[in-house]
PLY file of the C-alpha trace (Angstrom):
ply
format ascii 1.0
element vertex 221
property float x
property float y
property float z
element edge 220
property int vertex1
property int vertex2
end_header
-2.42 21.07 -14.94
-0.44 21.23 -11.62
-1.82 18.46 -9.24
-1.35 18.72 -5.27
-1.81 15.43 -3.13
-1.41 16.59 0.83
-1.07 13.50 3.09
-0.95 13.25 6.73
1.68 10.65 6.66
3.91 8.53 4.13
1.77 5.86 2.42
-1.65 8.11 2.76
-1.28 9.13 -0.82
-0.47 5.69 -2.25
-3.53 4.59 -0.83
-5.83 7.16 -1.13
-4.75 8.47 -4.65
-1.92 6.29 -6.06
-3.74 5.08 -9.07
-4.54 8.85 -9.87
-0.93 9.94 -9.19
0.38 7.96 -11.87
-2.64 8.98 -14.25
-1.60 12.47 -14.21
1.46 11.90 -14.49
1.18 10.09 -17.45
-0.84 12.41 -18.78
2.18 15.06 -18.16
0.98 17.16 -15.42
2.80 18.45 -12.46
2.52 16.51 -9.35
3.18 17.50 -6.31
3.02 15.33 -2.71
3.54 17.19 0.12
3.73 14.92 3.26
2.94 16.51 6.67
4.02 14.23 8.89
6.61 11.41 10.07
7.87 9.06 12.57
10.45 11.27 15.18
12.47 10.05 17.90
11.75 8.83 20.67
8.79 7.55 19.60
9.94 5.93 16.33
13.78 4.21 16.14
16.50 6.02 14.13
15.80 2.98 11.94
12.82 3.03 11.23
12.67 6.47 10.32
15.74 6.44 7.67
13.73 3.44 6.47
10.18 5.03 6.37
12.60 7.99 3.99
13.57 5.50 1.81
10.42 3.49 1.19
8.88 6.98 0.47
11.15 7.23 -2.31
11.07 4.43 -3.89
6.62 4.57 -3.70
6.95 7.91 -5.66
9.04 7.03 -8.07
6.49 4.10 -9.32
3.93 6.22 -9.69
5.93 9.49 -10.83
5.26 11.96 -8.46
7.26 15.09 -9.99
7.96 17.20 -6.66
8.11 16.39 -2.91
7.42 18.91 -0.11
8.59 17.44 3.33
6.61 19.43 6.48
8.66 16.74 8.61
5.76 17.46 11.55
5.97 14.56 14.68
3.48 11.64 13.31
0.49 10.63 15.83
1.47 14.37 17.65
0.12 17.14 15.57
-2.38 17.76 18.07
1.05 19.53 19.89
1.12 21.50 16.89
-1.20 24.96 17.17
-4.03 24.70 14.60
-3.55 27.96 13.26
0.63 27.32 12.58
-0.20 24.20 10.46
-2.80 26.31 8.72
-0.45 28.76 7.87
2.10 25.95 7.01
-0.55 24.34 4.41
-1.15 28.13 2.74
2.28 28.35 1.96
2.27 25.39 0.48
-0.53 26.40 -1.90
1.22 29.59 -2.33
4.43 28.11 -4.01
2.70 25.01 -5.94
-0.51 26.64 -7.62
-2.21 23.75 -8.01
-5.46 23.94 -10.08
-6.34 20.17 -8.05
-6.05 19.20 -4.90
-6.77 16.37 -2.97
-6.43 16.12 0.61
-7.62 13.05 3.55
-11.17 12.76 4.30
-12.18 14.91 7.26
-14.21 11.85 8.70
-10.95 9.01 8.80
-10.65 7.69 12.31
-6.40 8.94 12.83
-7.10 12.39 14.58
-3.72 13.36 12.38
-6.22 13.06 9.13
-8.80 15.31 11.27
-6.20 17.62 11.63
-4.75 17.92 8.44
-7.74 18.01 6.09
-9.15 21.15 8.50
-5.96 22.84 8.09
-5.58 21.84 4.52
-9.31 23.54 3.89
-8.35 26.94 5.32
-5.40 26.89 2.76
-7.57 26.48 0.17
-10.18 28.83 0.58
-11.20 30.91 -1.98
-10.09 34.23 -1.10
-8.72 35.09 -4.54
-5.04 33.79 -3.80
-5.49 30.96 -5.45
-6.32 29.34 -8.81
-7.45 26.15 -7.52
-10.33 24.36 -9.22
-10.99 21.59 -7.62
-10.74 20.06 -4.59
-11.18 16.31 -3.75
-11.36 14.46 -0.51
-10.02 10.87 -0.58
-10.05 7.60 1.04
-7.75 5.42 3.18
-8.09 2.00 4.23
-7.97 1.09 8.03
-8.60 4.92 8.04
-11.54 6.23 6.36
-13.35 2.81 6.99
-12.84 2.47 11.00
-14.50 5.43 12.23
-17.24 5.57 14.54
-19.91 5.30 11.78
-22.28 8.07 11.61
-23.58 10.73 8.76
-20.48 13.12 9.44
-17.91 10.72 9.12
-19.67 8.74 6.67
-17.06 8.61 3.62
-20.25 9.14 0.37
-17.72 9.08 -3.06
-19.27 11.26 -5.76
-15.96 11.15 -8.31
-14.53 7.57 -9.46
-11.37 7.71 -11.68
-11.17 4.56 -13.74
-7.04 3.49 -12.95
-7.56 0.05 -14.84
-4.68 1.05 -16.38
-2.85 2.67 -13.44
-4.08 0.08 -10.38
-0.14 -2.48 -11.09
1.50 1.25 -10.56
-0.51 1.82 -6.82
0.64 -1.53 -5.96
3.99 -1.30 -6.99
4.39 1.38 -5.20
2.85 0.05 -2.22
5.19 -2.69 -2.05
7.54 0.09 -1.97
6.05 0.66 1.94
7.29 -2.64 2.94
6.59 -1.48 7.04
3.23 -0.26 5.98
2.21 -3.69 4.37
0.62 -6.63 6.23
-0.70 -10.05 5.82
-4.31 -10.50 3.98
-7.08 -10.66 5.29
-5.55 -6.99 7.35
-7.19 -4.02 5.18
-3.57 -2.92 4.21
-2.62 -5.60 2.66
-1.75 -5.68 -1.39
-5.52 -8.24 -1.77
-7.04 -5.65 0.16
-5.80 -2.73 -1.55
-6.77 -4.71 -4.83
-10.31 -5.52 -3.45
-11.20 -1.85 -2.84
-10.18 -0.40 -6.12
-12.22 -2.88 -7.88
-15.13 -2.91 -5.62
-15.14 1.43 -6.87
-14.39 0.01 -10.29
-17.16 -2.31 -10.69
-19.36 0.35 -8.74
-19.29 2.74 -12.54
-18.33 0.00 -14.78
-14.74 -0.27 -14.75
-12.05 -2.95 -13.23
-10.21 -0.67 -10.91
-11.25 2.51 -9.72
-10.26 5.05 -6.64
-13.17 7.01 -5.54
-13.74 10.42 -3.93
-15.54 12.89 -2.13
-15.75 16.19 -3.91
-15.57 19.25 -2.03
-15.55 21.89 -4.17
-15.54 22.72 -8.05
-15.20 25.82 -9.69
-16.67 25.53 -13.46
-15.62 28.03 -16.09
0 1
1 2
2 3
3 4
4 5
5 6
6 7
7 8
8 9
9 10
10 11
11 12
12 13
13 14
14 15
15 16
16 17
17 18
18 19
19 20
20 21
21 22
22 23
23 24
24 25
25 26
26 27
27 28
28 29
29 30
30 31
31 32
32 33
33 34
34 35
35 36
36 37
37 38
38 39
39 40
40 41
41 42
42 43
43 44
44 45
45 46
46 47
47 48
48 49
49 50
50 51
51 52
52 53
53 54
54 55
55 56
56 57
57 58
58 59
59 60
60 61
61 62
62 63
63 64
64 65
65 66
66 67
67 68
68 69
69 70
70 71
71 72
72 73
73 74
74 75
75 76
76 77
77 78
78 79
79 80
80 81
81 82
82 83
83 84
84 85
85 86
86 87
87 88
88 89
89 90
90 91
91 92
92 93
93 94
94 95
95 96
96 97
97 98
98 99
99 100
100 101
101 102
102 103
103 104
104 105
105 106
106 107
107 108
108 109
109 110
110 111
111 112
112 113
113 114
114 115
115 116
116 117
117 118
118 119
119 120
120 121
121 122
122 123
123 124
124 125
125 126
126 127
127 128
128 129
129 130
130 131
131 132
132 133
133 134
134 135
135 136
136 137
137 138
138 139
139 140
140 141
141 142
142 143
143 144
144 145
145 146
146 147
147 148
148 149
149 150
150 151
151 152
152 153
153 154
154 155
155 156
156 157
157 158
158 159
159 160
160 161
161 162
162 163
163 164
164 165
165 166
166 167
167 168
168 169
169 170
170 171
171 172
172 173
173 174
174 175
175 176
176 177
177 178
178 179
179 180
180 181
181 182
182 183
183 184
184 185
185 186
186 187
187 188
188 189
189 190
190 191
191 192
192 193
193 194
194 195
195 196
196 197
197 198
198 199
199 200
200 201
201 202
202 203
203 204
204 205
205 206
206 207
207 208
208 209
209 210
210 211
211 212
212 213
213 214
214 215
215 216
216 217
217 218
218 219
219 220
């Protein structure tokens, strides 16, 4: 199976779908994380950026991601961007991965950059017959999915838990990896609160640790 995680920025798919990353992977399928966007001058320092690259790198590689698309869009600024040119940005994607899953950021998360990308992500994914994709899943992110202005569309309602009991040491490891991303407990994104959500979904079907999920579409054969 060939397995597509689109993030808005570096760290979204550690937090929304680490635990899962590393389950496929174990499993040996083909995983993919394409990021969309990241820090750019003069917004971000020259530092920071070559150190948001690295931390990346090392996040992947504890949880075995297998391939990694770059967009390289301005983070916090892909409102600039035209709607329709990161549309056609996220089809090609889909074109050259053929991914049978996808998961992509929750269309109700409070950054206007996860807003953005999951509407863009869903026009590359429609099914128009280009595509073999069979499912598609929308997942969380703390101090993301959690802070919105809480009403029934933003509401984040999981439907899909995938017991990572065996996976959740992986997510954090590779958390750790996003030293500049991490911050002191009680703050959401923190390693305790990372560990408190996945068992809080794990304990929600039985299991320790758990990442949950919204799913969009399934196509049963």
């Amino acid at each position: 199976m060939t397995v597509l995680v689109i993030a808005p920025h570096p760290d979204d798919e550690i937090l929304g779908c680490g635990g899962v990353i590393a389950k496929r992977a174990e499993a040996g399928d083909d995983v993919w994380v394409c990021i969309v966007s990241e820090g750019k001058r003069p917004m971000y320092s020259r530092k920071f950026i070559e150190q948001e690259f690295k931390e990346m790198q090392i996040a992947h590689s504890n949880v075995g991601v297998g391939h990694f698309i770059r967009i390289a869009l301005p983070t916090a600024r892909l409102d600039t961007i035209p709607q329709y040119r990161l549309n056609e940005i996220l089809a090609d994607v889909v074109d050259v991965v053929r991914p049978d899953e996808v998961f992509i950021p929750h269309r109700g998360d409070m950054h206007r950059d996860h807003q953005i990308v999951a509407d863009a992500a869903m026009v590359a994914l429609r099914p128009n017959g280009s595509n073999n994709v069979k499912r598609i899943l929308a997942y969380e992110v703390l101090s993301e999915t959690d802070w919105n202005i809480p009403n029934t569309q933003n509401a984040f309602i999981p439907n899909v838990y995938e017991d990572i009991t065996k996976q959740i040491n992986f997510k954090l490891m590779a958390m750790e990896g996003y030293k500049s991303q991490l911050r002191e407990y009680p703050a959401a994104r923190s390693i305790e609160g990372i560990k408190a959500l996945a068992q809080h979904r794990g304990v929600t079907v039985g299991k320790k640790y758990a990442e949950a999920f919204m799913l969009i579409r399934e196509v049963a054969e």
